[in-house]
N, C-alpha and C positions, 0 to 999 in steps of 0.2 A: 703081213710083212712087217718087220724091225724095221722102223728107222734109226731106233737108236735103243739102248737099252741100259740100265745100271744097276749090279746087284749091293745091296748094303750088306755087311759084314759088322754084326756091335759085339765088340769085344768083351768077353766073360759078360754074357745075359746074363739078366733079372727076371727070373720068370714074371713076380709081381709088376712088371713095366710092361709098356706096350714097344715093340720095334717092330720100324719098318723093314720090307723084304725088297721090295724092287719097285722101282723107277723106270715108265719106258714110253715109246710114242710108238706106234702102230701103223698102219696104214692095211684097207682092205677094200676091195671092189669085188666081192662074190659076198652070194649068200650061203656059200658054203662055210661061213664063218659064222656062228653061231652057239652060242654059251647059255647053256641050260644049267641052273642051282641044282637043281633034283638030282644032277648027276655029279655033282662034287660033294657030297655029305663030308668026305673025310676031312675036307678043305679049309682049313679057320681063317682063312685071308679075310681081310675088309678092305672092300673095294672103292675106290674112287675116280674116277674116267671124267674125262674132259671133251669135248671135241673139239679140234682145231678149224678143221674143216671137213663138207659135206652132210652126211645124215646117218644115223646109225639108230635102231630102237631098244628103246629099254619097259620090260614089263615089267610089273609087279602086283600084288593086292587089288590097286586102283585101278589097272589094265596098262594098253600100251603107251608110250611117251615117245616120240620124237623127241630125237637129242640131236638138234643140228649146233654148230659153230653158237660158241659161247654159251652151251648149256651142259648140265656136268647130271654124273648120279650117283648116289653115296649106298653101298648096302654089303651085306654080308654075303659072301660067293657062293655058301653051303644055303643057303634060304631057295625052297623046293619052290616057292612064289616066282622069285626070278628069271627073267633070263633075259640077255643084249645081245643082238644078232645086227648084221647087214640087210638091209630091207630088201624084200625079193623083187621088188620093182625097182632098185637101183640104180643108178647110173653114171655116179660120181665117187672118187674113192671118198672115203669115212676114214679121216684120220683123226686119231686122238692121242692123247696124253693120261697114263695111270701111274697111279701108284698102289702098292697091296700092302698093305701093314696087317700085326698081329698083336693081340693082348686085350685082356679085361677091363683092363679101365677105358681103351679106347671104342671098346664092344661094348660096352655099358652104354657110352656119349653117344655113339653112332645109335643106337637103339633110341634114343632119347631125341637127337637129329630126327629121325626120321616120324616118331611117333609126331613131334609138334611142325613139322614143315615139310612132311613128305621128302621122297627119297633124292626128287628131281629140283634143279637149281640152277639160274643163269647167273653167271658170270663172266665180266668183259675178260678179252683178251688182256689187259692188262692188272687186271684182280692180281695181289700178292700172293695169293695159292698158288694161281698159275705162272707168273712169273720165279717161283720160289720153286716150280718144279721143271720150267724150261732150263733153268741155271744147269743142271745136272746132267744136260746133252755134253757137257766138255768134258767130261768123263767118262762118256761112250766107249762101253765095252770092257769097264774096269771095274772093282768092286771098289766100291766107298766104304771106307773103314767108320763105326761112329761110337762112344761109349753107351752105356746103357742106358745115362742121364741124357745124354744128348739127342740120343734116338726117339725117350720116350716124350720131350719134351716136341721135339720135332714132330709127331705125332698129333701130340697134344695142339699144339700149336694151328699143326693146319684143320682139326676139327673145329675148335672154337671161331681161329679166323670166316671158317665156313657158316658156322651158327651164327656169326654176327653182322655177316652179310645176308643169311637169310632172315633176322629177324627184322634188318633195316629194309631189304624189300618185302616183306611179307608183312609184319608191322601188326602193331595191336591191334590199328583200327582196324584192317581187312581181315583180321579174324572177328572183331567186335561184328562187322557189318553181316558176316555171313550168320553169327548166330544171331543176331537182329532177324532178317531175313526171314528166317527157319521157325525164328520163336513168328513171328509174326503168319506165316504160312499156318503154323499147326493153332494158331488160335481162332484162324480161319476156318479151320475144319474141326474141330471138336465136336461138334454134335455130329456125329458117323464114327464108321471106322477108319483106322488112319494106319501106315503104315510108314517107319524110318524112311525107306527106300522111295515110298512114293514124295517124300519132303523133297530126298535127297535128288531124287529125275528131274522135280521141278523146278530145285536152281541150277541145272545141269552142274553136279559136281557127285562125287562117289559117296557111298554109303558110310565107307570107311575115314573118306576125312572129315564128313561131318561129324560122327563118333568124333575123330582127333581133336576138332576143332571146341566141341563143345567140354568135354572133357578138360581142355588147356585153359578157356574161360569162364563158366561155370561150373564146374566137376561134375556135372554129372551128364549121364547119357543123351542123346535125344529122348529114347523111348522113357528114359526116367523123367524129363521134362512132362511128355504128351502124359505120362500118368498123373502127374500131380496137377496139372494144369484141366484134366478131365475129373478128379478128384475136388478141384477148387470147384467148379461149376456145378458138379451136384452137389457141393456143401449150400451154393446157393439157392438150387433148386429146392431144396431139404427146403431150406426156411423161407422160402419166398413163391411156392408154389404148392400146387394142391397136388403136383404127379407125383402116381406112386414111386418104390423105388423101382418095382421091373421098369415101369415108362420112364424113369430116371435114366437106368440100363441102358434100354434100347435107343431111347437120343442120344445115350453119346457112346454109339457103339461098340460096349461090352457084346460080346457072342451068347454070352448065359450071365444071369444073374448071380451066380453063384461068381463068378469071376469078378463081377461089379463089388460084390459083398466080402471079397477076399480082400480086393484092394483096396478099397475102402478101411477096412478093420484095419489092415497095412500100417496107412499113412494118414488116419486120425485116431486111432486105438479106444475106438467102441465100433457099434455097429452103425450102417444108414438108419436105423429107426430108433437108437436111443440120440444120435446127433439133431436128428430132428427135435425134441423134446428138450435136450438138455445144451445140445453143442454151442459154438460160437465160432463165425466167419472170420478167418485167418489166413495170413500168405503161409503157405506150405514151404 
């Protein structure tokens, strides 16, 4: 159900700008309310929802999220990953606050949003997004005129104001600490086999934001980590022990030696049996 609604009108569009479409607050108490991505392909809206009060779910990649009062979710409407529904156990209405805007620059940032902070975000009631987009109930039911600059800057504006709220709660250090964590987990397990997913169970957090996380602080993968970091250990082994390389292999979990011997060549550029003779122990 509307509680209120606003459609913006920018006069003579810039394709190249981003402008928003509509401004509105909602309210719903069934689960018959329910928004699946898969099913709006033709759709280029970017979305941004709020809730005011109550509970509403939002999926995505990472699975489902609880979005009660003062937590918001940023993502692209046509993304087959998606979808915000009313939760089937419900019992309170799930009111919130959106807005959809359109454009490439602003679909670039949200993509970038979301890659380094995930798509979910708490914000007080009185955060200047949200007070910036309650202003717009005095216009209920009228279309807001805005020019091209002013729509795209508007746009602009409440993405950034959003990434810098989420970078002030989310912060280097809480990304430093998880990939501390993780590097610290997989050095625990190197001699076996290892798996991203099993790292990722064990700090209870998703597959895919450890990926995000590491990537935003060291560039590169987890699993590109666990390779070089099993890489280092038999450059050790090489020079500091009598095991061959298959017993090399099979303590730290390579499946076949040939696999041990591919990666190897990789990421010291000879083989495990000319390193032993000639190589030199090095961070990778």
């Amino acid at each position: 159900m509307e509680r209120w609604i606003v459609d913006f009108r920018v006069i003579k569009p810039c394709d190249a700008l981003d402008r928003p479409i509509r401004v509105a607050s909602e309210s719903f108490c069934s689960p018959d309310y329910h928004q699946e991505g898969r099913n709006r392909q033709d759709d280029q809206t970017i979305l941004f929802l709020h809730t005011l009060e109550g509970l509403g779910i939002f999926r995505d990649g990472d699975g489902e999220h609880e979005i009660s009062a003062g937590r918001s979710f940023l993502c692209e409407v046509n993304d087959s990953a998606i979808a915000y529904y009313y939760p089937s156990n419900g019992t309170e209405d799930w009111q919130f606050i959106w807005i959809g805007f359109t454009g490439e620059p602003g679909r670039i940032v949200t993509r970038e949003l979301i890659r380094r902070f995930g798509a979910v975000y708490d914000l007080p009631g009185d955060h200047t997004i949200i007070k910036r987009l309650e202003a717009f109930k005095a216009y209920d039911g009228l279309i807001y005129e805005m020019t091209p600059f002013a729509g795209a800057q508007f746009v602009m504006e409440l993405l950034t104001d959003l990434g810098g709220s989420a970078q002030a709660d989310f912060g280097v250090d809480a990304q430093s600490e998880v990939v501390r964590q993780a590097q610290q987990l997989i050095n625990e397990r190197l001699t076996g086999p290892m798996r991203v997913s099993e790292i990722a169970e064990a700090m209870d957090v998703s597959r895919e934001h450890l990926a995000r996380v590491f990537r935003d602080q060291i560039e590169i993968s987890p699993s590109e980590y666990i390779e070089k970091r099993k890489i280092q250990l038999a450059c050790e082994l090489l020079k500091n022990s009598q095991l061959t390389n298959k017993e090399i292999s099979a303590r730290l979990g390579f499946r076949r030696q040939s696999h041990f011997s591919r990666s190897f060549g990789r990421l010291m550029n000879m083989p495990p049996s000319q390193f032993r003779k000639e190589g030199t122990i090095g961070l990778l």
